[in-house]
MIZAKOL-273890 format. One line per field, with one value per residue: y, x, z of N, C-alpha, C in turn; residue in one letter. Coordinates in nm, 4 decimals. Atoms other than C-alpha are relative to their C-alpha. Example, Ala and Ser with C-alpha at 12.3 -4.5 7.8 and 13.67 -1.06 7.14 Angstrom:
2
npy (-0.1190,-0.1190) .
npx (0.0890,-0.0820) .
npz (0.0000,-0.0060) .
capy (-0.4500,-0.1060) .
capx (1.2300,1.3670) .
capz (0.7800,0.7140) .
cpy (0.1200,0.1090) .
cpx (0.0900,-0.0770) .
cpz (0.0000,0.0730) .
res (A,S) .
% end
This chain:
246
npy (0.0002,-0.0606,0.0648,-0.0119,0.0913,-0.0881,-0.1159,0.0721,-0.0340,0.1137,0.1661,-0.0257,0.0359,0.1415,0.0473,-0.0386,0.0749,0.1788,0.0377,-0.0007,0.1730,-0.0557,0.1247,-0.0458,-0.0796,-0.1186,-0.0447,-0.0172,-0.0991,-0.2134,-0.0398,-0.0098,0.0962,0.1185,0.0885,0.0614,-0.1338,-0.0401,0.1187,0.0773,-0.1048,0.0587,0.1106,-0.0258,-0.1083,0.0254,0.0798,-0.1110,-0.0114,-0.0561,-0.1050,-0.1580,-0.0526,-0.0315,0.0911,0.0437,-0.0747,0.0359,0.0917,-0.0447,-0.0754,0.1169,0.0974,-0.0531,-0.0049,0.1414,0.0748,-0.1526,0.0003,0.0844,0.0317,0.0006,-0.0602,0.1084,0.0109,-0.0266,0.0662,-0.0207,-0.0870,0.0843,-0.0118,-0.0982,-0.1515,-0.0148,-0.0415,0.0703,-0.0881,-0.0290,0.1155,0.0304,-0.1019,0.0405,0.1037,-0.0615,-0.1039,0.1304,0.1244,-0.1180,-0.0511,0.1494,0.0594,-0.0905,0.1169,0.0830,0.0903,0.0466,-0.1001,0.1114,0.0356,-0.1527,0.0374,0.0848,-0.0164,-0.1509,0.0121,0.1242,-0.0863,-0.0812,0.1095,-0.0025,0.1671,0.0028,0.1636,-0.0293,0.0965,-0.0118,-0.0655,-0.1176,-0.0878,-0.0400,-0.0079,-0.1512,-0.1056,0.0207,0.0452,0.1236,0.0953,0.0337,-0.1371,0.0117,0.1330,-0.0630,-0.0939,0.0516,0.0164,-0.0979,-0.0261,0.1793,0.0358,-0.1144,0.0072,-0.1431,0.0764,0.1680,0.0568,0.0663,0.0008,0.0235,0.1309,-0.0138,-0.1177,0.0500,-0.0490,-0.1097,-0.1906,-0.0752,-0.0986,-0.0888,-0.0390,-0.1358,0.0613,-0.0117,-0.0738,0.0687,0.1418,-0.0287,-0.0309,0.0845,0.0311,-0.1167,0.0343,0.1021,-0.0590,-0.0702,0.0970,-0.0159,-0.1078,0.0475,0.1009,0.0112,-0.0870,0.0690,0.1208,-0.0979,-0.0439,0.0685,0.0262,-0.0529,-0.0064,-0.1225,-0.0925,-0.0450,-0.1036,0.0913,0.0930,-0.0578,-0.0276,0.0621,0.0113,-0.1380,-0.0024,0.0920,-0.0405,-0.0337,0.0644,0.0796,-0.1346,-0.0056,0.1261,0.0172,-0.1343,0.0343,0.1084,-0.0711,-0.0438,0.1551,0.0228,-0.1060,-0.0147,0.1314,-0.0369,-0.0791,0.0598,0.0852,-0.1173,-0.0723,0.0999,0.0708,0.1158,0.0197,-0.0168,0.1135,0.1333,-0.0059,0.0244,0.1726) .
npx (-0.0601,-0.1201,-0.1253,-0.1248,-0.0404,0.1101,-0.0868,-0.0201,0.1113,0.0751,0.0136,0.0800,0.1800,-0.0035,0.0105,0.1132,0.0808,-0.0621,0.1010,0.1556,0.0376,0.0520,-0.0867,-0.1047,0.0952,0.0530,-0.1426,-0.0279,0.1357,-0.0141,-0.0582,0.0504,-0.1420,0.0676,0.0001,-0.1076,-0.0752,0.0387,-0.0690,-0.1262,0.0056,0.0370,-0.0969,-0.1455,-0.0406,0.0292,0.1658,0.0931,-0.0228,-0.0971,-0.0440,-0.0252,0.0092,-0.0979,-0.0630,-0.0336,-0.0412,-0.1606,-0.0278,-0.0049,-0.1384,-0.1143,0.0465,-0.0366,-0.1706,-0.0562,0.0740,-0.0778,-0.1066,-0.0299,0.0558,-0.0777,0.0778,-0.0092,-0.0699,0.1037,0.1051,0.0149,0.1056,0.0695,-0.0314,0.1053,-0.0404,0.1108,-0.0593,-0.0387,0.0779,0.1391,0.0376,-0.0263,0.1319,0.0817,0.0058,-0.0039,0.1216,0.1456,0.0126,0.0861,0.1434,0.0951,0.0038,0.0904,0.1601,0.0524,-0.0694,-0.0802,-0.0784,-0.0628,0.0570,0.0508,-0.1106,0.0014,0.1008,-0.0145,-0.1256,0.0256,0.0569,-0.0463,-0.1064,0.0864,0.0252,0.0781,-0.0164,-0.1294,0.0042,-0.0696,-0.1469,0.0347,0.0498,-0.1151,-0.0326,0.0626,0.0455,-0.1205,0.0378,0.0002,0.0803,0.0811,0.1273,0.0592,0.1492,0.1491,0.0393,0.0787,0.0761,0.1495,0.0442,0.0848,0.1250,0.0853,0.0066,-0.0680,-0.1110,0.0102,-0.1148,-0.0013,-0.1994,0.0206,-0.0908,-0.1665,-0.0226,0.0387,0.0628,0.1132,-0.0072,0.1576,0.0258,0.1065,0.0178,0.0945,0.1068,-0.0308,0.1001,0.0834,-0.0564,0.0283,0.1703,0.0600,-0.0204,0.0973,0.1931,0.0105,0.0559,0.1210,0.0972,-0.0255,0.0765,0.1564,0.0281,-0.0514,0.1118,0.1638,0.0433,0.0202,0.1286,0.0868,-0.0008,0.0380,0.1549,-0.0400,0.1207,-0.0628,-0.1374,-0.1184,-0.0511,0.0002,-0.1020,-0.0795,0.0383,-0.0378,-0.1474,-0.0318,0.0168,-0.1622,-0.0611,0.0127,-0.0498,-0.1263,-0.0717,0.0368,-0.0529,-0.0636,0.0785,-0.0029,-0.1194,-0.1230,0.0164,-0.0809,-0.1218,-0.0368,0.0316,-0.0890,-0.1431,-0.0003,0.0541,-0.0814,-0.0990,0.0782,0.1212,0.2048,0.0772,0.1012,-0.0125,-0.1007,0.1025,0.0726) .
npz (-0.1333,0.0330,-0.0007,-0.1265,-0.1002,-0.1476,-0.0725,-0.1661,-0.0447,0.0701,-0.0971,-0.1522,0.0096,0.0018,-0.1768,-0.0312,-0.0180,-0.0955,-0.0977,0.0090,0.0342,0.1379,0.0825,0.1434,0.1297,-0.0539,0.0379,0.1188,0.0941,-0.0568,0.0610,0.1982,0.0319,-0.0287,-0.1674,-0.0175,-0.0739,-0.1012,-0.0201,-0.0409,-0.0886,-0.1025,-0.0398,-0.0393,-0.0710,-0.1565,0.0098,-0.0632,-0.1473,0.0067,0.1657,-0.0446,0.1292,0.0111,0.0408,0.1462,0.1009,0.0407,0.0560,0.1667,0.0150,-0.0132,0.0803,0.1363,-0.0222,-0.0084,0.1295,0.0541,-0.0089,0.0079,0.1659,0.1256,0.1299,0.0635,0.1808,0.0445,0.0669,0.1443,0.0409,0.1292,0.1444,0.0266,-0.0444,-0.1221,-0.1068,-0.1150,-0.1136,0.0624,-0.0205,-0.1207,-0.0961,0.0068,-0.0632,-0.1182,-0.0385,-0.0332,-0.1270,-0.1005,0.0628,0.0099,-0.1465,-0.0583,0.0344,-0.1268,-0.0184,-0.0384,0.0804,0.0923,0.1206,0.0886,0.0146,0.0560,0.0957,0.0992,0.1439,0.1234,0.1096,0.1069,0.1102,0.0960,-0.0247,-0.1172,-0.0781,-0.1271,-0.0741,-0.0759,0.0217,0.1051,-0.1064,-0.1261,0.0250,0.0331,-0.2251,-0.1438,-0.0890,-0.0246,0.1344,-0.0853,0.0219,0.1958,-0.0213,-0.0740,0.1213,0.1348,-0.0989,-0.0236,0.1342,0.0118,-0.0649,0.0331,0.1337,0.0432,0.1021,0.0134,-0.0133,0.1166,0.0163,0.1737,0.0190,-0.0487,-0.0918,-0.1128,-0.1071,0.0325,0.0194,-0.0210,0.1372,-0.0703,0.1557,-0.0077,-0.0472,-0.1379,-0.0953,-0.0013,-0.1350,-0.1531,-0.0519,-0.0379,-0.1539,-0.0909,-0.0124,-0.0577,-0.1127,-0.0149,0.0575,-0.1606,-0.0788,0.0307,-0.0452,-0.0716,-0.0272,0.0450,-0.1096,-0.1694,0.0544,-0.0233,-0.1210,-0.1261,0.0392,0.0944,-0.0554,-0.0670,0.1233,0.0369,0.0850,0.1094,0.0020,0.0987,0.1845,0.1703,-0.0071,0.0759,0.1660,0.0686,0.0344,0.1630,0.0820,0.0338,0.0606,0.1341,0.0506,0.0133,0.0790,0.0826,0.0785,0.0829,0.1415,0.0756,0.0340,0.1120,0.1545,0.0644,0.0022,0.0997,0.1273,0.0836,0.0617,0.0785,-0.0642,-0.0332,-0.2130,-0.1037,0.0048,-0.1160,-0.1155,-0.0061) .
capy (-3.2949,-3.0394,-3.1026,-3.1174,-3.3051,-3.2791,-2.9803,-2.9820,-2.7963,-3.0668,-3.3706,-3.1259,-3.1476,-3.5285,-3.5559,-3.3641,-3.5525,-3.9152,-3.8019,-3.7029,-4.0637,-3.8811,-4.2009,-4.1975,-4.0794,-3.8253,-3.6939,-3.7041,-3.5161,-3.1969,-3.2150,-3.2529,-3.5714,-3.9284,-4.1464,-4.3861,-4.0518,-4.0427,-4.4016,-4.4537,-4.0972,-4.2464,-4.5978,-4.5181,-4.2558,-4.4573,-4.5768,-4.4102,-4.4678,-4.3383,-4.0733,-3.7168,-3.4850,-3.3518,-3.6366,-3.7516,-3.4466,-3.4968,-3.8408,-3.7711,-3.4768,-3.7452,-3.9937,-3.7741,-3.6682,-4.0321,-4.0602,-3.7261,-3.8869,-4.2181,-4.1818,-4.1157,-3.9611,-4.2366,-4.3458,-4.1685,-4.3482,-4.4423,-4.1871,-4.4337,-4.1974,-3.9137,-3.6386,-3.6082,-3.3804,-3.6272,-3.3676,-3.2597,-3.6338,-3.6911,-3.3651,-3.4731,-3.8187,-3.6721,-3.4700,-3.8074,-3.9981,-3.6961,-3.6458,-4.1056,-4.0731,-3.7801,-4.0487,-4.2519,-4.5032,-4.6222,-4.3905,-4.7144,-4.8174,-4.4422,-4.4718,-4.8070,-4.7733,-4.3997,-4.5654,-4.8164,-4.5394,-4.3221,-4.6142,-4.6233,-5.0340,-4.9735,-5.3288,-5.3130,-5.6328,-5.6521,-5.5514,-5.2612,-5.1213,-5.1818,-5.0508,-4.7136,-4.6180,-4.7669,-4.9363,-5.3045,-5.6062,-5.6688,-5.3326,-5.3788,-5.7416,-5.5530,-5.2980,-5.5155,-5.7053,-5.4343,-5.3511,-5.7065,-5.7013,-5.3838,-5.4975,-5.2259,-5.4439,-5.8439,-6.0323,-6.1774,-6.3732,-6.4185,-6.7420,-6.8055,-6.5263,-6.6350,-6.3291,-6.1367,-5.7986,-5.6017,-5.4764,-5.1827,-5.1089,-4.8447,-5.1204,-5.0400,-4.8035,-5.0467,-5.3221,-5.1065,-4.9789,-5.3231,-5.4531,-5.1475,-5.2555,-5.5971,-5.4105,-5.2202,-5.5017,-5.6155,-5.3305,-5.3218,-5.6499,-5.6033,-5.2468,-5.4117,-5.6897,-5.3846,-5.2248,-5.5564,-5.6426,-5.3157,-5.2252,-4.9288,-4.7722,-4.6817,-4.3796,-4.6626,-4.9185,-4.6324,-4.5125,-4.8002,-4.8495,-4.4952,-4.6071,-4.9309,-4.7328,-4.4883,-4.7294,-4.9341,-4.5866,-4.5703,-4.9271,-4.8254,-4.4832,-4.7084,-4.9822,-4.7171,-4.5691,-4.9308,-4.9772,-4.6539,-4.7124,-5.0729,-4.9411,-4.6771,-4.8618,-5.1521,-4.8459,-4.7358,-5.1446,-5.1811,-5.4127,-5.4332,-5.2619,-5.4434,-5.7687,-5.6093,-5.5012,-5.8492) .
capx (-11.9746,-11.7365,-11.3811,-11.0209,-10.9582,-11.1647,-11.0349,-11.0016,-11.3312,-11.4914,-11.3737,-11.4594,-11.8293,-11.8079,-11.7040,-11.9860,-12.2304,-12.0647,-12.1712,-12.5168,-12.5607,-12.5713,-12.4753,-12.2214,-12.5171,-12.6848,-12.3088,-12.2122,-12.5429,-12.4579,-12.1227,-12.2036,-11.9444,-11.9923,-12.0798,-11.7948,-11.5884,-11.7202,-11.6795,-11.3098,-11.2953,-11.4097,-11.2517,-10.9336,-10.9256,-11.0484,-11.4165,-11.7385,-11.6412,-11.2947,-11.3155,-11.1364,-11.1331,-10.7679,-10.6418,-10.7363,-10.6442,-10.2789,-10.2693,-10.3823,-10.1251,-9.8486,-10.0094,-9.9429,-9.5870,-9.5115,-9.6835,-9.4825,-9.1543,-9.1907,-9.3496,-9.0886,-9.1663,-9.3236,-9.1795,-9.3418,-9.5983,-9.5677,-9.6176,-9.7447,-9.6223,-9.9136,-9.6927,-9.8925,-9.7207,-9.5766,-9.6384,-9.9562,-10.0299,-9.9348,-10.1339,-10.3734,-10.3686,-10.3190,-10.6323,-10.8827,-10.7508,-10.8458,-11.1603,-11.2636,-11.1484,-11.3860,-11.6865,-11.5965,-11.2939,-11.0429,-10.7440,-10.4966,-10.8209,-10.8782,-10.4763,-10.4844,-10.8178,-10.6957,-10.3363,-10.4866,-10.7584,-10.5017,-10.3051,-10.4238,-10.4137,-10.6353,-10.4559,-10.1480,-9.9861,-9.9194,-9.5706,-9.6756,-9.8412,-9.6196,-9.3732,-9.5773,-9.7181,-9.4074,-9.6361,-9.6355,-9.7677,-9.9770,-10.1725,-10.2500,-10.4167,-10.6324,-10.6860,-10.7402,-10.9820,-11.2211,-11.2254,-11.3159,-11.5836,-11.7302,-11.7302,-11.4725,-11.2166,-11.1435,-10.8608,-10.7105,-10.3661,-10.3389,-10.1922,-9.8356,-9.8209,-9.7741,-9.8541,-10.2189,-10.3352,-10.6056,-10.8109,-11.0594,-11.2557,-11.5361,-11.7779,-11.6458,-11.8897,-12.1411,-11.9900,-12.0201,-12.4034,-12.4934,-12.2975,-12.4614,-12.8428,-12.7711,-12.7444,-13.0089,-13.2451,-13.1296,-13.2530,-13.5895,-13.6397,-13.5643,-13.7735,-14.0696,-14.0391,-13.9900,-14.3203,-14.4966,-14.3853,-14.4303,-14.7484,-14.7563,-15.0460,-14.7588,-14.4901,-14.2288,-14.3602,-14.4444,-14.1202,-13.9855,-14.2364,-14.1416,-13.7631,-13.8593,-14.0482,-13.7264,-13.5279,-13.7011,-13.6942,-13.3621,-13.3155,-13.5446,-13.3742,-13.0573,-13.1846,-13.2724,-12.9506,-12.7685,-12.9649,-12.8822,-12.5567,-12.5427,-12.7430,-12.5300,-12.1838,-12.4037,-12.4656,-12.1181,-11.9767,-12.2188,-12.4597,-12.8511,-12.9357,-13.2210,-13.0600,-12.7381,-13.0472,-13.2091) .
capz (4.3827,4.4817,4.4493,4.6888,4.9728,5.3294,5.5359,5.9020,5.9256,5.7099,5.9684,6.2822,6.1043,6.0705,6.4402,6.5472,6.3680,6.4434,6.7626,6.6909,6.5476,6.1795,5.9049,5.6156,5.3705,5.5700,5.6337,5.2934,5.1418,5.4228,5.2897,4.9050,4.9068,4.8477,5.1255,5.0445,5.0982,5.4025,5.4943,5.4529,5.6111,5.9183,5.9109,5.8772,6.1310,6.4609,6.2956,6.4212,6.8068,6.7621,6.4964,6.6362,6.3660,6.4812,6.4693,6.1417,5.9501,6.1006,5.9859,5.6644,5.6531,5.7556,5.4828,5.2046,5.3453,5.3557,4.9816,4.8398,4.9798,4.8486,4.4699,4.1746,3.8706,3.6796,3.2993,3.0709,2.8311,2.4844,2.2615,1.9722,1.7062,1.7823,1.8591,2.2168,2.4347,2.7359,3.0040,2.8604,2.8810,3.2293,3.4078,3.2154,3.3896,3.6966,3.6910,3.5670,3.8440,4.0669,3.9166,3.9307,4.3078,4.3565,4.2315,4.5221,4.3820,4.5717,4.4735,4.3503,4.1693,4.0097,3.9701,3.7928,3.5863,3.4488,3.3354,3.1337,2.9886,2.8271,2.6486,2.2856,2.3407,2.6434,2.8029,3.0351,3.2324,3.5538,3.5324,3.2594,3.5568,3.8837,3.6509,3.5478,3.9475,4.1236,4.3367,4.4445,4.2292,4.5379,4.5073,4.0991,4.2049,4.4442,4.2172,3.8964,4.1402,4.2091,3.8842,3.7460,3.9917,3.8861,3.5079,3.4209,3.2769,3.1700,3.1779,2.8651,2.7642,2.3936,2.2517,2.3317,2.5824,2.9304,3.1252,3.1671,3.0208,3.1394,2.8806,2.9191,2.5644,2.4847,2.6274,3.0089,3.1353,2.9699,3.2293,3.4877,3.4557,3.3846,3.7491,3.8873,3.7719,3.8888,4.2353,4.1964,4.1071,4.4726,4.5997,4.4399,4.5636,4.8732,4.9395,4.7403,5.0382,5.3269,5.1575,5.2204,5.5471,5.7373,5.5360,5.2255,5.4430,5.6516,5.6391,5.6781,5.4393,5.1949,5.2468,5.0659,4.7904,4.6491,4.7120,4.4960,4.2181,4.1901,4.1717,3.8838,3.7065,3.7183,3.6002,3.3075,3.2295,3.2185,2.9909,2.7542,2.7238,2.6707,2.3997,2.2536,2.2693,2.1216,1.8221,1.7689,1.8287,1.5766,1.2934,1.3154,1.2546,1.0107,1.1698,1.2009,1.5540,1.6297,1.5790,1.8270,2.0478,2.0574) .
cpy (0.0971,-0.0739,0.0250,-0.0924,0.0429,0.0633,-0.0124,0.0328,-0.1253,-0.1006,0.0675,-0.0447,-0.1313,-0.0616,0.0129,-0.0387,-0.1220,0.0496,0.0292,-0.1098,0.0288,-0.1873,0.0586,0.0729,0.1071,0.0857,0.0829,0.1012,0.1119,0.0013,0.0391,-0.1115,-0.1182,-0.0774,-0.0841,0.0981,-0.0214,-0.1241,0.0299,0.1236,-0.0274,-0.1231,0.0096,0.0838,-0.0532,-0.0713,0.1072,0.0334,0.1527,0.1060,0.1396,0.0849,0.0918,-0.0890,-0.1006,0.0923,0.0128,-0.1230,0.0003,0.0706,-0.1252,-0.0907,0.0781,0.0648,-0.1066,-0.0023,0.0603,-0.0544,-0.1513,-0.0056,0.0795,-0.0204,-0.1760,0.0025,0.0263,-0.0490,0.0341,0.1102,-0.0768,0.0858,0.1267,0.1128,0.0713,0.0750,-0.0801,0.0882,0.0572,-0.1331,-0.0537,0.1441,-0.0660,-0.1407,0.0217,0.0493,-0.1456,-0.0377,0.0878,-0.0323,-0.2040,-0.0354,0.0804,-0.1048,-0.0528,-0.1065,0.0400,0.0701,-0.0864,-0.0323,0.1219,-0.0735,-0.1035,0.0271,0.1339,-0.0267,-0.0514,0.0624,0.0868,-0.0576,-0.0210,-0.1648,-0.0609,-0.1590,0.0284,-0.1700,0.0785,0.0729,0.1434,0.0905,0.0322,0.1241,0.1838,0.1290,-0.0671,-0.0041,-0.1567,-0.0709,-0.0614,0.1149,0.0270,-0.1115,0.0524,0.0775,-0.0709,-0.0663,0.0221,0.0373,-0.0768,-0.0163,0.0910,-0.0607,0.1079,-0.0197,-0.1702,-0.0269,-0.0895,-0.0726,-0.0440,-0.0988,0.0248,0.0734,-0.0734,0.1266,0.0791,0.1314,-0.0095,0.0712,0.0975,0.0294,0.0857,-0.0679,0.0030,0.0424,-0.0716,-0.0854,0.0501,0.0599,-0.1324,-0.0484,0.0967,-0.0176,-0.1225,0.0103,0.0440,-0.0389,-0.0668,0.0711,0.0341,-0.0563,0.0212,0.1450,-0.0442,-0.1129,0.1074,0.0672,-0.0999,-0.0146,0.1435,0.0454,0.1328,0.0776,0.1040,0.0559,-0.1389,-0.0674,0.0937,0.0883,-0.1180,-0.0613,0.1082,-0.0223,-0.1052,0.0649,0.1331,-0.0525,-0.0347,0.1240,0.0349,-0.1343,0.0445,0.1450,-0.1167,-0.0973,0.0655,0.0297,-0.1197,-0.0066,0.1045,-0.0341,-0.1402,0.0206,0.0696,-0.0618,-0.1151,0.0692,-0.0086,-0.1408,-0.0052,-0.0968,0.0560,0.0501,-0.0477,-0.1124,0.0086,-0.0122,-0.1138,-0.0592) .
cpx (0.1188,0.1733,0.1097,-0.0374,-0.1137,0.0529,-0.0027,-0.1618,-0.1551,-0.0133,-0.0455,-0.2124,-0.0361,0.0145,-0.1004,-0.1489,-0.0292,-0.0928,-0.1491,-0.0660,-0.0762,0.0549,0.0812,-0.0671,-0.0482,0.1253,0.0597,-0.0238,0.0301,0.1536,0.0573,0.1529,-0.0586,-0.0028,0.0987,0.1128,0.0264,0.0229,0.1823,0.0608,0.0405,0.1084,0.1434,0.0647,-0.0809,-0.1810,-0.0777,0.0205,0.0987,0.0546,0.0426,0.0848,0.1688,0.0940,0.0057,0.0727,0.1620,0.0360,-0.0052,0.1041,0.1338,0.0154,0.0216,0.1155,0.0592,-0.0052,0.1037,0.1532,0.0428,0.0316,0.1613,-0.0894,-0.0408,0.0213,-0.1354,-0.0814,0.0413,-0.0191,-0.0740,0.0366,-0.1174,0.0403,-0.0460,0.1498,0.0448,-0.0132,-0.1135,-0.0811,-0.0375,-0.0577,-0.1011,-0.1241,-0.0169,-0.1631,-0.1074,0.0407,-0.0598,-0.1363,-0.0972,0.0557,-0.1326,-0.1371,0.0354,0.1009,0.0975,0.1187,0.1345,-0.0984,-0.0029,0.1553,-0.0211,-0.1034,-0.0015,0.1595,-0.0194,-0.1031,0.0055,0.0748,-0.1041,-0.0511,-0.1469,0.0134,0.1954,0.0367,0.0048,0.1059,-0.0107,-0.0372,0.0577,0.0835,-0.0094,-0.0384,0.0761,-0.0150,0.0487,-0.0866,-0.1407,-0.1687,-0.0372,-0.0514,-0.0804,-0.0424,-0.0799,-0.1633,-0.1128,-0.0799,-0.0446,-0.1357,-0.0758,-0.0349,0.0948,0.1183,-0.0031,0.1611,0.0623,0.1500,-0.0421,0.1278,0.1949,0.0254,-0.0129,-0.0868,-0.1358,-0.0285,-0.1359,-0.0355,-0.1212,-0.0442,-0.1120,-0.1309,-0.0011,-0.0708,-0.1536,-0.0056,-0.0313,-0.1346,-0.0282,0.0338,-0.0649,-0.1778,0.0108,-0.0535,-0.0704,-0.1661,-0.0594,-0.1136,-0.1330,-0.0751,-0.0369,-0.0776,-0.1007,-0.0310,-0.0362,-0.1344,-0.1111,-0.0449,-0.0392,-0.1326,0.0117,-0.1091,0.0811,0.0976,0.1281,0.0020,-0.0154,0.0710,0.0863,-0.0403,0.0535,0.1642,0.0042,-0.0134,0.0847,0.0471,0.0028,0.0008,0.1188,0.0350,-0.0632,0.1206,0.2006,0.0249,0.0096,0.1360,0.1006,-0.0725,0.0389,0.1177,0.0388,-0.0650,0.0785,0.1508,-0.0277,0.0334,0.1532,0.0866,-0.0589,-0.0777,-0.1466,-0.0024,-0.0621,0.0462,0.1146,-0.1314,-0.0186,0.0630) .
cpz (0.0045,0.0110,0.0955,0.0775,0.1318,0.0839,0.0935,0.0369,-0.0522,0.0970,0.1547,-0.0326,0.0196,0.0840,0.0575,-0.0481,0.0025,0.0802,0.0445,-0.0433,-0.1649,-0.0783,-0.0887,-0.0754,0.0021,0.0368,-0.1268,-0.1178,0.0507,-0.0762,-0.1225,-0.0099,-0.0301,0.1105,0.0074,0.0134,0.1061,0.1297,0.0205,0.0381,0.1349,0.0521,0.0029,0.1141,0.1303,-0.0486,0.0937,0.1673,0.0425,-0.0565,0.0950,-0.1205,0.0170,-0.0480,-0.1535,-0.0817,0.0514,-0.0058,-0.1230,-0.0391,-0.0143,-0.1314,-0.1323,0.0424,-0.0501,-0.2009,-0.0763,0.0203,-0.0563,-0.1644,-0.0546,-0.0717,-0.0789,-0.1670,-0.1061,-0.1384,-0.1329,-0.0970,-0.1287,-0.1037,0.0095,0.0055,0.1086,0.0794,0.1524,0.1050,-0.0026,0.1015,0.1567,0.0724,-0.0347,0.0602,0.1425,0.0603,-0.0337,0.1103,0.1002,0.0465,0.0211,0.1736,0.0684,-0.0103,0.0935,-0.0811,0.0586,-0.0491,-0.0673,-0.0861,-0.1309,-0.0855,-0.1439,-0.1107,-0.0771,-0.0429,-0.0946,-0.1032,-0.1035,-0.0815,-0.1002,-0.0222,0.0897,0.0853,0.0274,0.0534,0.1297,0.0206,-0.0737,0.1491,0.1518,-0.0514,-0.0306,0.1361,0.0672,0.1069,-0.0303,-0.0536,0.0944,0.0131,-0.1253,0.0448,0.0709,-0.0448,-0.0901,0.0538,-0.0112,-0.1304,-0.1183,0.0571,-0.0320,-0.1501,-0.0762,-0.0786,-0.0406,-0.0547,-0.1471,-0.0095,-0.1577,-0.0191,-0.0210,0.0964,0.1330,0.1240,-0.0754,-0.0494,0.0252,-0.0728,0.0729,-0.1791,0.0059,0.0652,0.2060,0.0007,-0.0195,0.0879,0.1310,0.0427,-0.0176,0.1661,0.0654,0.0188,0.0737,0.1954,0.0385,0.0167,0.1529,0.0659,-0.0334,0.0715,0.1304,0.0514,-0.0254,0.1590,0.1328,-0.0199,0.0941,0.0951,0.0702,-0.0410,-0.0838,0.0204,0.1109,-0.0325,-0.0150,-0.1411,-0.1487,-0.0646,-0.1185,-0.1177,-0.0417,0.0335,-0.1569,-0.1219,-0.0453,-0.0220,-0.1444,-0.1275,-0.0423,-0.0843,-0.1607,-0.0798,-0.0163,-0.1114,-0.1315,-0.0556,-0.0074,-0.0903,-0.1137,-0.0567,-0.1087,-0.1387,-0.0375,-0.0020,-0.1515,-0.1501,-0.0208,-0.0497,-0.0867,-0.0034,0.0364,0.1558,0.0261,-0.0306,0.0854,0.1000,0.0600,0.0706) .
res (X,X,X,X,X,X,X,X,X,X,X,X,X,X,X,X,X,X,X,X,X,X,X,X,X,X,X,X,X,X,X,X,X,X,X,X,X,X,X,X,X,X,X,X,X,X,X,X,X,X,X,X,X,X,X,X,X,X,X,X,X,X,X,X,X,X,X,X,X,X,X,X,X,X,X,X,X,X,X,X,X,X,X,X,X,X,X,X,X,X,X,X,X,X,X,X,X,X,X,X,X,X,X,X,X,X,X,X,X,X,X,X,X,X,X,X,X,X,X,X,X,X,X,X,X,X,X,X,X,X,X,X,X,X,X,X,X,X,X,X,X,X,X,X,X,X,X,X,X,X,X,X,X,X,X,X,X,X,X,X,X,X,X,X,X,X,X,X,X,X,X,X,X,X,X,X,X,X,X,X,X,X,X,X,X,X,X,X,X,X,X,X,X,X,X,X,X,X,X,X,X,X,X,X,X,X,X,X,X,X,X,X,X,X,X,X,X,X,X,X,X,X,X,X,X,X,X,X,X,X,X,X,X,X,X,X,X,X,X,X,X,X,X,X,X,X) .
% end
């Protein structure tokens, strides 16, 4: 997907096919963006009724004035003893969170889920994190949240300890293709039924058998590479892969 922000000429396109009665997806695909892009594009800026493409791009403008005059530098991160360049560190941070808003998160979740990826601990509290993006403890619970619900982190307190840490370990992106097949499984389901009902003699219903049997393609091409990975993560503890497999 390409990268930057959406330009004015970008939200005049997005006005113009609002009112052609284009959707978020079909949107998204002419502009090579993601459709949740494209979404909170929209909603924030008047919803599909209300959307005027001047008017968003000087709210947005405003919205990163406001952002630019609020943030302070945030304290800069451990170095654990690695000799890591601390400004190195921090562009570097800068640029993932970029780069996991461009996929389509939430830019406190990107935020949040790319401070806790460059800590060699990979687990933060609460406080660790207000503390780091000199945001509000209210916008890290909606954050941690999303990211709970995705499978992308888990919550832990270790004996004696009263407050939470969010951990993130090399098994995250496993957490989050499994929550992702779960959805997908959904959706299977759920084309396999639109197949039935409108009939797979028809472009509709045979529209959504070849949606179902992509799909399950993807679930298998996914499948595959978790097992990969749990054999190879078993190899390098020294454990039997097919008995991690299993």
């Amino acid at each position: 997907m390409p990268g930057g922000r959406l330009t004015g000429q970008d939200r005049e396109r997005i006005a113009a096919w609002l009112a052609e009665g284009l959707g978020y997806a079909e949107i998204g695909r002419r502009l090579e963006r993601p459709a949740s892009t494209i979404m909170r594009e929209v909603t924030r800026n008047g919803g599909p009724d209300g959307y005027g493409a001047d008017r968003a791009h000087e709210a947005t403008q405003q919205r990163a004035r406001r952002r630019r005059q609020a943030q302070r530098p945030a304290p800069a991160a451990p170095d654990s003893g690695h000799g890591r360049d601390p400004r190195a560190v921090a562009d570097f941070t800068r640029s993932f969170t970029g780069l996991l808003e461009r996929q389509g998160l939430p830019p406190m979740v990107a935020r949040v889920l790319a401070c806790l990826y460059v800590t060699d601990s990979g687990s933060l509290t609460a406080a660790d994190l207000v503390q780091r993006l000199r945001v509000s403890p209210a916008s890290i619970s909606h954050a941690v949240t999303f990211l709970e619900q995705q499978g992308m982190l888990v919550r832990e307190r270790a004996p004696g300890e009263r407050r939470e840490r969010y951990v993130i370990d090399d098994d995250m992106w496993l957490r989050s293709i499994q929550a992702a097949m779960e959805m997908n499984e959904v959706l299977i389901a759920a084309s396999r039924q639109g197949g039935e009902i409108l009939g797979a003699a028809t472009p509709a219903g045979a529209r959504f058998e070849a949606a179902a049997d992509f799909l399950h393609l993807v679930s298998e091409a996914h499948l595959y590479a978790m097992d990969q990975w749990r054999a190879r993560t078993a190899r390098a503890a020294g454990e039997d892969p097919a008995v991690t497999s299993g």
